[in-house]
One Martini backbone bead per residue (centre of mass of N, CA, C, O) as a GRO file, in nm:
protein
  146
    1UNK     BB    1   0.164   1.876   1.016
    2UNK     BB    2  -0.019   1.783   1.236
    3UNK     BB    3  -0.135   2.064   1.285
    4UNK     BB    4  -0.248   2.123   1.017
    5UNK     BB    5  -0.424   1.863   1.025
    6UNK     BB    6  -0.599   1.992   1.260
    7UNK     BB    7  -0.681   2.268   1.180
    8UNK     BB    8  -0.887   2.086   0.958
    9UNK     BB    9  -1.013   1.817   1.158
   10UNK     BB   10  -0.794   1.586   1.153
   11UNK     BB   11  -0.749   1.313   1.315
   12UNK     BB   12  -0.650   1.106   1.087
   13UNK     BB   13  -0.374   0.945   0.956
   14UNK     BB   14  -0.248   0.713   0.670
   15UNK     BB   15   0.117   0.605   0.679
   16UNK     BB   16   0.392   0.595   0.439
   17UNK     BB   17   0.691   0.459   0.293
   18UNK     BB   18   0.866   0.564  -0.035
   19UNK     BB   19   1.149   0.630   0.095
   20UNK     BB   20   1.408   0.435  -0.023
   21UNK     BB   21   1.513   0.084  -0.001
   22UNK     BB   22   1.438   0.020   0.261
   23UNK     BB   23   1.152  -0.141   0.408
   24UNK     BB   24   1.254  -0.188   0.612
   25UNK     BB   25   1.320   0.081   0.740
   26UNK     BB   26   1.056   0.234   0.645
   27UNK     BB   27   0.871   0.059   0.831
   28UNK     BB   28   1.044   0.135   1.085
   29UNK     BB   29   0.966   0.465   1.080
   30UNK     BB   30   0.640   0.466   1.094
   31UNK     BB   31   0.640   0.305   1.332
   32UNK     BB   32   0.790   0.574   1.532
   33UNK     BB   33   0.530   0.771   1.446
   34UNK     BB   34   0.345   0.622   1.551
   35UNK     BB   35   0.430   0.603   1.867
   36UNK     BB   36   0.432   0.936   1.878
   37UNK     BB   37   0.148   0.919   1.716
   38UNK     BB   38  -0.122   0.689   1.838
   39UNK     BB   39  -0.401   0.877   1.766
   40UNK     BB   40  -0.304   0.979   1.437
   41UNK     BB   41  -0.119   0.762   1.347
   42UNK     BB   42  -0.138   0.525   1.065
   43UNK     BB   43  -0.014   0.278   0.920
   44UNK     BB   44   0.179   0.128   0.639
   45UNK     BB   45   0.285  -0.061   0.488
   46UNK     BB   46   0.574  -0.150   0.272
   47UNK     BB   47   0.557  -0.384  -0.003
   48UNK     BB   48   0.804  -0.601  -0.200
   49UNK     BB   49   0.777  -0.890  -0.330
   50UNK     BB   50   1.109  -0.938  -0.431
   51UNK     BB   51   1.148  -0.957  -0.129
   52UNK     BB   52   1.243  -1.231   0.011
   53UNK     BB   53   1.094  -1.104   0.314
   54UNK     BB   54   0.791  -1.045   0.237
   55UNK     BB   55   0.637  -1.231   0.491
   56UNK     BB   56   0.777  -1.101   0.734
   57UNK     BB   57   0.709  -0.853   0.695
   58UNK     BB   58   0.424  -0.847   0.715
   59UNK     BB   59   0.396  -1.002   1.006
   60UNK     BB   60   0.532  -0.721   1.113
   61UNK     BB   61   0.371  -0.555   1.069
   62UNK     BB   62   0.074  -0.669   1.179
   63UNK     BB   63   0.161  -0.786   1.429
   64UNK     BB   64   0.394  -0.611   1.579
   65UNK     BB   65   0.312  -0.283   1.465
   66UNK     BB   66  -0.028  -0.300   1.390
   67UNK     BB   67  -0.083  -0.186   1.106
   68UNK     BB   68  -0.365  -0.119   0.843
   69UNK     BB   69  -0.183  -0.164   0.577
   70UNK     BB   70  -0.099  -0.231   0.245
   71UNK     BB   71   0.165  -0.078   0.024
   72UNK     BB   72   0.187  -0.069  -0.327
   73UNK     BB   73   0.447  -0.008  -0.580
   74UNK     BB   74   0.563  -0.074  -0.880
   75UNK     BB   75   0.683   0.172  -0.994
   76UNK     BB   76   0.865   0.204  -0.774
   77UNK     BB   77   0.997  -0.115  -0.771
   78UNK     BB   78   1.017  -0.283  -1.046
   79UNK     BB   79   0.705  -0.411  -1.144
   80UNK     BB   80   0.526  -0.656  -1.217
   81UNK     BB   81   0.239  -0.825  -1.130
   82UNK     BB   82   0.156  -1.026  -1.330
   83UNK     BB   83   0.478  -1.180  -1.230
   84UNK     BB   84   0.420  -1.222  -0.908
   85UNK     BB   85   0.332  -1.483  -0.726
   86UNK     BB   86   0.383  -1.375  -0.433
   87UNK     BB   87   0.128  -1.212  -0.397
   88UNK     BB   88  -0.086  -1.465  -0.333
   89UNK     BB   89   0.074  -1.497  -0.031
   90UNK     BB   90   0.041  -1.207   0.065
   91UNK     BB   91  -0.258  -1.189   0.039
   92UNK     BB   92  -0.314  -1.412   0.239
   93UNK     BB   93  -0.198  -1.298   0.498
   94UNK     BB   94  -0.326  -1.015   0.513
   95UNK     BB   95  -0.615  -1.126   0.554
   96UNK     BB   96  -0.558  -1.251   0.849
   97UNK     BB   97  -0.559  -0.950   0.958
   98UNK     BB   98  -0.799  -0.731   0.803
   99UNK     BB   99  -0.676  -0.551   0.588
  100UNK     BB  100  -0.584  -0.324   0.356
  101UNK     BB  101  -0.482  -0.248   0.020
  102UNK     BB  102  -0.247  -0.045  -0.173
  103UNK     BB  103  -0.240   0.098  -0.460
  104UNK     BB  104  -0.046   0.184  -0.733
  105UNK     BB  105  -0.242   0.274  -1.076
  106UNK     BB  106  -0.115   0.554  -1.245
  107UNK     BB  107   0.166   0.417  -1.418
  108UNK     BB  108   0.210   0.340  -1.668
  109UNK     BB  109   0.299  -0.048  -1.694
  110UNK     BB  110   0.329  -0.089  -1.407
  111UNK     BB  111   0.036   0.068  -1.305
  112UNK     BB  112  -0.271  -0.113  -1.362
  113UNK     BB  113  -0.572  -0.182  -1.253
  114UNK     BB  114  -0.614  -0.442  -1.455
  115UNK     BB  115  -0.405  -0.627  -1.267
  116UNK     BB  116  -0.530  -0.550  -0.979
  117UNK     BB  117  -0.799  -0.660  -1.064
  118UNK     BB  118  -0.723  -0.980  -1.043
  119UNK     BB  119  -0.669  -0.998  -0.738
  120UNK     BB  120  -0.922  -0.908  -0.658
  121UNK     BB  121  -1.073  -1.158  -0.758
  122UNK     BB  122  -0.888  -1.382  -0.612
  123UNK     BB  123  -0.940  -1.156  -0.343
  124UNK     BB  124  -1.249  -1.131  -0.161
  125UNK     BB  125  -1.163  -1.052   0.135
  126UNK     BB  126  -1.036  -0.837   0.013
  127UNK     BB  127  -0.956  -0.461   0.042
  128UNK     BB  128  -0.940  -0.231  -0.237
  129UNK     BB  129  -0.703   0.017  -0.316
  130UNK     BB  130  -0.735   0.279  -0.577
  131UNK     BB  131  -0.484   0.480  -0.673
  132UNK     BB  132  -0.458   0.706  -0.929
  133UNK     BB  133  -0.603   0.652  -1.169
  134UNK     BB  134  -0.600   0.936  -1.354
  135UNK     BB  135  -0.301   0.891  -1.426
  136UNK     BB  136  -0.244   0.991  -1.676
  137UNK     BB  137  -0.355   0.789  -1.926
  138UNK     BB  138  -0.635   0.796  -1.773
  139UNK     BB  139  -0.756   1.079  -1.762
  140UNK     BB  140  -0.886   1.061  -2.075
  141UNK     BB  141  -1.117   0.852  -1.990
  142UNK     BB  142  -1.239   1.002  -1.733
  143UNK     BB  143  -1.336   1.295  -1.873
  144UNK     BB  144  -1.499   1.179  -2.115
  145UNK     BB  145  -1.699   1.015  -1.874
  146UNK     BB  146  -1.856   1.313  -1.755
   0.00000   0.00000   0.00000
């Protein structure tokens, strides 16, 4: 993959790893393949908010494995974003860190941007990046809109 992505140009990608169950092996691997590619895989923590674990994993991955940003997808994950208030905390810590949170937001109900819009709106320090907007759902709001 590295070779096709470079033979395209491509000096960087950053790369998370959403197959698995747990989020700590998951964030574990993808910290080996920074370390083996360190000049050209930018790492994302995969964070589920619903892990009791998970403001220590944000500490592991954006401190001790130095990661560029953190990949949320409830859809993935099984959870509605306006249920878990201790996203606000997860939120909090990432801020510190500088980096930004990437959602995955295109396949109601649970994972639509007007949830995660709430999130950006009440964490205005924070860089949020939506994927997948036009995903199933919307793809027919945003083509009428053209």
């Amino acid at each position: 993959m590295i070779t096709d992505l470079k033979r395209y140009g491509i000096s960087k990608v950053g790369v998370s790893c959403l197959t698995g169950v747990s989020t700590r092996e998951q964030n574990d691997l993808i910290y080996k393949i920074m370390n083996m590619y360190p000049d050209f895989i930018e790492g994302y923590a995969f964070i589920n908010p619903k892990d009791p674990d998970a403001l220590n994993e944000v500490e592991k991955c954006l401190g001790e494995y130095k990661m560029n940003g953190v990949k949320f997808h409830s859809w993935k994950q099984g959870y509605y974003p306006d249920n878990r208030p201790e996203l606000d905390k997860i939120f909090d810590v990432i801020e510190h860190y500088g980096v930004h949170v990437e959602m995955h937001v295109g396949t109601a109900p649970l994972s639509t941007p007007y949830i995660w819009g709430e999130y950006a709106r009440k964490h205005p320090k924070l860089d949020f990046l939506f994927t997948h907007t036009g995903y199933y759902e919307f793809r027919n709001v945003l083509y009428r809109s053209c």
